[in-house]
Phi, psi and omega in degrees: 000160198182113179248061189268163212225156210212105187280068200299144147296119177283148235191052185083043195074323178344289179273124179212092187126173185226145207251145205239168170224143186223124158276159201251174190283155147248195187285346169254049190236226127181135173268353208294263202313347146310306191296301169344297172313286146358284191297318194282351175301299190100050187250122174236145174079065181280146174263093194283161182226121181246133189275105157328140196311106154101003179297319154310319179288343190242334190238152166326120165315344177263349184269327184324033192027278176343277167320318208283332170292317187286322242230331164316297182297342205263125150221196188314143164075019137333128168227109187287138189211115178248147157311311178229155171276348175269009166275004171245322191251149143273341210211173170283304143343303179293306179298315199281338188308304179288291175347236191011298182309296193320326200276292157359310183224051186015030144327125158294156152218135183225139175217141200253013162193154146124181199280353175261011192284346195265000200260173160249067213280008168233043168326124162223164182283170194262349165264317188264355170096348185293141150282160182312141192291294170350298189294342172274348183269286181344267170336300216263338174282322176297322199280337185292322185313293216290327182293311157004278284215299210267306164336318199253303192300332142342294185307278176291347165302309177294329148333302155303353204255299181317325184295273183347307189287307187307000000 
């Protein structure tokens, strides 16, 4: 599930809210500690865009319907702001991919928790436009952890889960 907030300009009146991506629940799912992050951020009125239930998990975050809607609605000098950075990306592959977009159509990304809250993941050098190499060593160490970290939590829920039913 994944709940993100899009930090807006108001733009001749136009824009009234900051536009959000919400993955949608299952019934063992709950968005409450996302929103929760979000909120203790002091980010309000978001206008959400909700992704069905399991989408982060089967599609590319650039394949997202959803995300692909947000990003629309977004404009230059924008700042998208999710609680963790693995409710939008699974993979390593993946976080430079969105880096690479964000940058494109100059988008800020800010995350409230988790091991990327201290980072500025859309660092670039300042002549050639690249991201930093740092942020990409970073990024890319992190993002192998957090698969790690999910791969073993995965594991023991289905482990708990099996119990349970026994």
């Amino acid at each position: 599930m994944l709940t993100a907030r899009v930090e807006c300009d108001l733009r001749n009146g136009e824009r009234h809210g900051q536009p959000g991506l919400q993955e949608g629940v299952t019934q063992q799912q709950s968005t409450d500690r996302q929103i929760l992050v979000l909120d203790e951020a002091g980010i309000e009125d978001p206008v959400v865009f909700e992704e069905q239930a399991g989408t982060s998990s089967r599609l590319h975050p650039l394949e997202q319907p959803k995300f692909a809607e947000l990003l629309t609605y977004a404009r230059p000098g924008d700042a998208v702001d999710i609680s963790e950075m693995f409710r939008l990306v699974r993979g390593t592959g993946h976080i430079l991919d969105v880096l690479d977009v964000l940058h494109r159509d100059r988008l800020a990304l800010r995350i409230h928790d988790g091991a990327f809250s201290a980072m500025d993941l859309t660092a670039r050098h300042p002549r050639t436009g690249e991201l930093l190499s740092t942020v990409k060593f970073m990024v890319q160490t992190l993002a192998a952890a957090g698969e790690l970290q999910r791969d073993l939590q995965r594991e023991l829920t289905y482990d708990g889960l099996r119990a349970a039913e026994a």
